[in-house]
C-alpha positions as CSV (number, residue, x, y, z in Angstrom):
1,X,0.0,0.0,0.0
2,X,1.6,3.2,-1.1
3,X,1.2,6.9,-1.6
4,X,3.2,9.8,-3.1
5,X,4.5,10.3,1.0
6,X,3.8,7.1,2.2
7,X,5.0,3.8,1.5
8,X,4.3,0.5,3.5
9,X,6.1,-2.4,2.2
10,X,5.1,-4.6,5.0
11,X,2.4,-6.2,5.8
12,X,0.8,-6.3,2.5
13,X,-2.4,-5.5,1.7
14,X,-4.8,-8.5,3.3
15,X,-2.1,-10.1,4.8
16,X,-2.4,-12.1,7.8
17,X,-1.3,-10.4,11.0
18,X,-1.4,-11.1,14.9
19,X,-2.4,-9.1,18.0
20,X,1.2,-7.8,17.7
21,X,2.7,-7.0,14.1
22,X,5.4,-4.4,12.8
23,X,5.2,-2.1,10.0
24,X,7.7,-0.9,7.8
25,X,8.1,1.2,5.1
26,X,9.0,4.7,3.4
27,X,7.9,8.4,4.5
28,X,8.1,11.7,3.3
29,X,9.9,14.3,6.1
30,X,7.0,16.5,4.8
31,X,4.3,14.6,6.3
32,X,5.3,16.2,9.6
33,X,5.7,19.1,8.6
34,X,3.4,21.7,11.0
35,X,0.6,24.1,9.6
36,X,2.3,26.3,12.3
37,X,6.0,25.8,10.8
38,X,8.4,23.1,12.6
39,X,8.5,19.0,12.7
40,X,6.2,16.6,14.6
41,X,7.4,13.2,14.3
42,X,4.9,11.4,15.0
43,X,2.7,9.0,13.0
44,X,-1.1,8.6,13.7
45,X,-2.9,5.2,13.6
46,X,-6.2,4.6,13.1
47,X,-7.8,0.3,13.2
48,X,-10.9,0.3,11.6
49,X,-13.9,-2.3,11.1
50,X,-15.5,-2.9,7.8
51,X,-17.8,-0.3,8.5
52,X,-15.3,2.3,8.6
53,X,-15.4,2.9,12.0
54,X,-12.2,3.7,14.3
55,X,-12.1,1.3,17.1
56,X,-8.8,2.2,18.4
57,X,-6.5,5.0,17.5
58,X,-2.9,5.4,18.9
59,X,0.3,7.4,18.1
60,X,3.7,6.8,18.1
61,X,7.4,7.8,17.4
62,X,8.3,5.7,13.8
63,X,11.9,4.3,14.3
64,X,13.6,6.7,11.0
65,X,16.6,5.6,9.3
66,X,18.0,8.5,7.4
67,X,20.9,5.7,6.5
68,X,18.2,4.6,4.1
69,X,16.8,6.9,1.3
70,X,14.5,6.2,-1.5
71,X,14.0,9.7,-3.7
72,X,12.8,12.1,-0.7
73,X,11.2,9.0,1.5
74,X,13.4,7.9,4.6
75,X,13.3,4.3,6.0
76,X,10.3,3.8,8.9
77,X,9.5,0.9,11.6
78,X,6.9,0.9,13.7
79,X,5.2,-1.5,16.5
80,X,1.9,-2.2,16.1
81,X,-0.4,-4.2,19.1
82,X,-3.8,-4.9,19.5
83,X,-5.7,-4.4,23.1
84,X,-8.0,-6.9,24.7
85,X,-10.6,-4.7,24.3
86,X,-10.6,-4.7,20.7
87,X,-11.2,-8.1,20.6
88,X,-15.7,-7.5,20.1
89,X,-14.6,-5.1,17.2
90,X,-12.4,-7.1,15.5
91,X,-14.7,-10.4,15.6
92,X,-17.6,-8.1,14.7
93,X,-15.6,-7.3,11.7
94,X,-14.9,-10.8,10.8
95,X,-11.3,-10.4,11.6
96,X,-10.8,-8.1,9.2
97,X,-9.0,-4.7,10.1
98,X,-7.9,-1.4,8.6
99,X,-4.6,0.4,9.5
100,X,-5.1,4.4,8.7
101,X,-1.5,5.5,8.7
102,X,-1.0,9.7,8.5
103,X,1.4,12.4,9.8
104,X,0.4,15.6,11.1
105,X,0.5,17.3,7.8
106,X,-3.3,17.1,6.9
107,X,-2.7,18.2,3.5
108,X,-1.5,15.4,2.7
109,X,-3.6,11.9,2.5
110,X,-3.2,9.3,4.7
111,X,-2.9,5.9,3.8
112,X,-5.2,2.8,4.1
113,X,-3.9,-1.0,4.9
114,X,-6.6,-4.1,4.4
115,X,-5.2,-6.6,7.1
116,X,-6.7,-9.9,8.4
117,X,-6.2,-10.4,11.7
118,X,-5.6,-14.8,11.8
119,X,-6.8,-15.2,15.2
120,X,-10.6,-13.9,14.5
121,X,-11.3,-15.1,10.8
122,X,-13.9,-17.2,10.1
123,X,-15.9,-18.7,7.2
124,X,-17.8,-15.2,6.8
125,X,-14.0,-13.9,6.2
126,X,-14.4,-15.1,2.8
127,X,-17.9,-15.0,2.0
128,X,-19.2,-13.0,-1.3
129,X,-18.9,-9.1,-1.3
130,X,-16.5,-9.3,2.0
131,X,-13.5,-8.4,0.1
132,X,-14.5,-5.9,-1.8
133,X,-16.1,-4.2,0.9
134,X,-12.7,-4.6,3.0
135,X,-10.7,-3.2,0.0
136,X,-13.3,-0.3,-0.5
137,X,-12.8,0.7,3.6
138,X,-10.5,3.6,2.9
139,X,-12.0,4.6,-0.1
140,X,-15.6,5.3,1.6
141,X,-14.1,7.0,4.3
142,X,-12.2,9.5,2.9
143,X,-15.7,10.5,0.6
144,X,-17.5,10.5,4.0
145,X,-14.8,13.3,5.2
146,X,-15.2,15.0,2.2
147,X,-19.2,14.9,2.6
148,X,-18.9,16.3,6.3
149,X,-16.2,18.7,5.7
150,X,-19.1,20.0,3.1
151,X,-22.1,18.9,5.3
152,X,-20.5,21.7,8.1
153,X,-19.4,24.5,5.7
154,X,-23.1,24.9,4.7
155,X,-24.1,24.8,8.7
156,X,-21.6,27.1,9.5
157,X,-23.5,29.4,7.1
158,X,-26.9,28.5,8.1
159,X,-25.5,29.5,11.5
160,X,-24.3,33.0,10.1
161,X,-27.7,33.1,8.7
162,X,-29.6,33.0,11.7
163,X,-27.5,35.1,13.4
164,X,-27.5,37.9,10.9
165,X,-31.6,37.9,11.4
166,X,-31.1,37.9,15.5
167,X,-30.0,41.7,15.2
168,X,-29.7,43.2,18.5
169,X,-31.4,40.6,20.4
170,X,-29.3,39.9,23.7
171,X,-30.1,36.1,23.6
172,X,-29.2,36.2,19.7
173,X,-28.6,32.0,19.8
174,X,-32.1,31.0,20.9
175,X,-33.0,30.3,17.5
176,X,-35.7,27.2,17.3
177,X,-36.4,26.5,21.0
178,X,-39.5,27.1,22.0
179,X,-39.8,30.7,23.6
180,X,-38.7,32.3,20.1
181,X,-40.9,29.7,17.8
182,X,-43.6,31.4,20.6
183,X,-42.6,34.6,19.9
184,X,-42.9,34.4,16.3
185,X,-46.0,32.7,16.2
186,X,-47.5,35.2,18.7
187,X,-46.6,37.9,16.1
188,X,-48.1,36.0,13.2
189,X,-50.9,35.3,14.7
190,X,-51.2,39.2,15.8
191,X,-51.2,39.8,11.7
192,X,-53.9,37.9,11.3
193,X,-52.1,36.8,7.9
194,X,-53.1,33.0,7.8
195,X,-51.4,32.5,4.5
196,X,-47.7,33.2,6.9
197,X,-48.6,31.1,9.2
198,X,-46.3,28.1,8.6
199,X,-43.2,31.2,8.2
200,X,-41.5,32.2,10.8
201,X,-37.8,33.9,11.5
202,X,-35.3,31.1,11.0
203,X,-37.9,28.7,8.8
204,X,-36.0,29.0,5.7
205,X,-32.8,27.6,7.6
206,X,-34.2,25.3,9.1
207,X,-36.0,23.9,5.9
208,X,-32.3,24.0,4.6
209,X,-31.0,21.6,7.3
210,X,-33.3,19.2,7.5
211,X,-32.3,19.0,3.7
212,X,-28.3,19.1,4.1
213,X,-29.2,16.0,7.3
214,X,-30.6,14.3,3.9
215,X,-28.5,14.8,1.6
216,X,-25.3,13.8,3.8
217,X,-27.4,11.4,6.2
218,X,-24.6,8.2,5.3
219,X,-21.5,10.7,6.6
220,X,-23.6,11.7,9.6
221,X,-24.5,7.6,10.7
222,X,-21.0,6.8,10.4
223,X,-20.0,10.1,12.2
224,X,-22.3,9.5,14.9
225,X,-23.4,12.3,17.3
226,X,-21.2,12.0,19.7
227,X,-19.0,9.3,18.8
228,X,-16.0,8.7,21.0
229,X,-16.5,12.2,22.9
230,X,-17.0,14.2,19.8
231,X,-19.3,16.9,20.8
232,X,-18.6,18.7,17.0
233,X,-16.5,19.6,14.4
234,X,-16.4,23.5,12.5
235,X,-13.8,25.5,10.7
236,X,-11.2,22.6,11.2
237,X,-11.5,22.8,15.1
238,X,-12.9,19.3,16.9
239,X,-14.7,19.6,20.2
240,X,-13.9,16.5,22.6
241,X,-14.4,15.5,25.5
242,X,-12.6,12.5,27.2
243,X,-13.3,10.0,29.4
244,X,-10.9,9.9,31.5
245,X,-10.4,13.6,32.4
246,X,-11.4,13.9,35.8
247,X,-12.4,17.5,35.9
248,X,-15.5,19.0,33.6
249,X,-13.2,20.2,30.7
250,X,-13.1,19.6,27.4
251,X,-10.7,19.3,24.5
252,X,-10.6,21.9,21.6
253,X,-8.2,20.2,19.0
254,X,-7.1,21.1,15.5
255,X,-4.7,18.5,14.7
256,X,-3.1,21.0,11.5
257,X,-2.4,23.1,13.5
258,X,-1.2,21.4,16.4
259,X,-3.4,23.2,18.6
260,X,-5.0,20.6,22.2
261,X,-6.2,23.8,24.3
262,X,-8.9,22.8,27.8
263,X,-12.5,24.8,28.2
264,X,-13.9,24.9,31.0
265,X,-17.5,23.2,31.2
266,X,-20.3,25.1,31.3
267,X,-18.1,28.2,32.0
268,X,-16.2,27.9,28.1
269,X,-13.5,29.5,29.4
270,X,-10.0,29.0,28.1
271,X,-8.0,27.0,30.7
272,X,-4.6,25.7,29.2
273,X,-3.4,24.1,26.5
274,X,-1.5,20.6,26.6
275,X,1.1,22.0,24.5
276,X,1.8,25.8,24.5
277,X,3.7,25.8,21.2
278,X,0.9,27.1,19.0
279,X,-2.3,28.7,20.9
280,X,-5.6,29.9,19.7
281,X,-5.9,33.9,18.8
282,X,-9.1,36.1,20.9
283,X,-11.0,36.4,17.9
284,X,-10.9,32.6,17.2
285,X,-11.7,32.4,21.2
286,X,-14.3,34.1,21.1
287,X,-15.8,32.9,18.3
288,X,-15.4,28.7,19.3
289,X,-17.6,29.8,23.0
290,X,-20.3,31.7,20.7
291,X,-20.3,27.9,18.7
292,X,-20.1,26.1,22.0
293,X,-23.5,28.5,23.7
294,X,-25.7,27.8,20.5
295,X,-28.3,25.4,22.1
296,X,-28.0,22.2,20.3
297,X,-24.5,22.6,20.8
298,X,-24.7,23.3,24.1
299,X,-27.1,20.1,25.2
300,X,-24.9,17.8,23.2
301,X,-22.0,18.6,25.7
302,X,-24.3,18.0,28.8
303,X,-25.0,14.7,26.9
304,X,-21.5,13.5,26.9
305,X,-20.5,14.5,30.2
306,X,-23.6,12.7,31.8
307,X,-22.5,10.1,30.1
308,X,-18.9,10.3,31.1
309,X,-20.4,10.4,35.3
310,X,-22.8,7.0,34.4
C-alpha cells in the first residue's frame, strides 16, 4: 500500500497479522511538517472495522533511518499491538482490520492498509462481497470526510444566517427553542395573515437543514453524534471530551495546527493548553464559546459529560 508520502512495504495489503505485528516502510519528512512551521514526528494510527469505523486510535514515534533513502522518503519501523478490548470489534468485523496511517500534515492523504487479523477469521471472512467491501474501507471514508467537511461548511452558514436575522437581540442563539418559535407565532398570529402562518424567522434555515441532514445522512451515521467524545466539528477545530479527564473540561483540537487547548464546562472558558507551542488567537476564542453557547450545541456537551459520570 503506497502513496506519493507514504509507503508501507510490510504487511501487505490483506495479509495475515497477529495481536502484535510491525510495519515498515518509506515516509516523506513533509508529512510532519506543522501548519504552524516546525517538525512533529509522529505517526497517527487509526484500526478500523469494515464499516469504517475507528475502534482504536494510537500514536507513536516511527523508528527513522536516514541511513536509508529512497527519492525524498526515509526508512520507517513501527510496533503495532492490539488491546483486549478490541477483541468484540475485531470479531464483529470478521477479523478483518484497517490500519489508517498519516502524519500531522493534513494536507496530505493518509494511507489505508486491508489486514486480516488470523486469530478472528472465520468462514464469513471469505464469504461474497467481504473483500470488496474490505478493499473499498478507505475509499468510503475519505468521501465520508469529504461529505462532512461540506455537510458543516453549509451549517456554518446557516448558522451565520440566523445570526444575521437575531439583530440586536441579547439572547441572539435562541433560535428554534420554543420561547422564540412562541414569539414568532405570537406575532403571526397578531397579523392575522393565515397564508404566513407556517413562516416564521429562522424557517428557511431550518428547511435547509433538514435537507443538508438528507443529503449527507450516510457521513452523519458513520460520524455519529457523539461518537467517542466528539461533541462537534467547525472550521477545522474538533470539540472533545474525554473520558478519563477527571475534571468537567473539554478538549478543543485542531490537529493542523497542532493546537490541544482545555475549556472549561459550562463556563467555556480557556483553561490551558496541553502544548503551548501554538495557541488559539481572541478572535478565534471568542468565536469557538459563541459555537459552544448555541443550544444544540450546548445540550450535546451535557450529553457526553452525563455520560462520562454514568
Amino acid at each position: 500500500m503506497k502513496s506519493n508520502y507514504i509507503e508501507v512495504d510490510s504487511p501487505s495489503s490483506f495479509d495475515y497479522v497477529g495481536t502484535k505485528f510491525t510495519i515498515s516502510g518509506w515516509i516523506n519528512l513533509s508529512c510532519f511538517q506543522r501548519d504552524m512551521g516546525g517538525l512533529d514526528l509522529r505517526i497517527f494510527l487509526e484500526y478500523l472495522d469494515l464499516d469504517g469505523q475507528t475502534f482504536m486510535g494510537s500514536t507513536g514515534n516511527p523508528i527513522l533511518d536516514d541511513t536509508k533513502m529512497r527519492g525524498d522518503l526515509v526508512s520507517f519501523r513501527m510496533n503495532c499491538e492490539f488491546h483486549h478490548s478490541n477483541i468484540h470489534f475485531i470479531q464483529k468485523s470478521l477479523g478483518r482490520v484497517t490500519l489508517k496511517l498519516e502524519g500531522i500534515n493534513t494536507n496530505i492523504a493518509p494511507v489505508y492498509l486491508p489486514l486480516v487479523v488470523k486469530k478472528f477469521e472465520t468462514d464469513q471472512t471469505y464469504a461474497d462481497g467481504v473483500k470488496d467491501q474490505h478493499a473499498k474501507v478507505g475509499e468510503i471514508v475519505e468521501q465520508y470526510k469529504r461529505n462532512l467537511k461540506e455537510y458543516y461548511n453549509e451549517i456554518e452558514k446557516l448558522h451565520e444566517s440566523r445570526k444575521a436575522k437575531d439583530g440586536d437581540i441579547e439572547y441572539q442563539h435562541l433560535y428554534n427553542d420554543a420561547a422564540t418559535m412562541g414569539f414568532d407565532i405570537y406575532e403571526i398570529l397578531e397579523t392575522e395573515d393565515v397564508e404566513s402562518f407556517e413562516k416564521y424567522t429562522y424557517s428557511e434555515e431550518d428547511r435547509r437543514e433538514e435537507e443538508l441532514k438528507e443529503k449527507y445522512k450516510d457521513a452523519l451515521e458513520w460520524q455519529g453524534p457523539l461518537a467517542e467524545g466528539i461533541v462537534s466539528r467547525f472550521n477545522g477545530f474538533e470539540l472533545r471530551v474525554y473520558s478519563d479527564d477527571h475534571d468537567s473540561h473539554f478538549h478543543v483540537i485542531h490537529k493542523g495546527k497542532g493546537i490541544d487547548a482545555r475549556f472549561s464546562f459550562p463556563g467555556l472558558e480557556l483553561m490551558s493548553y496541553k502544548s503551548s507551542q501554538n495557541t488559539i488567537g481572541s478572535k478565534e476564542e471568542k468565536k469557538i464559546q459563541e459555537y459552544c453557547r448555541q443550544p444544540n450545541i450546548f445540550k450535546k456537551f451535557e450529553e457526553e459529560f452525563s455520560k462520562r459520570e454514568s
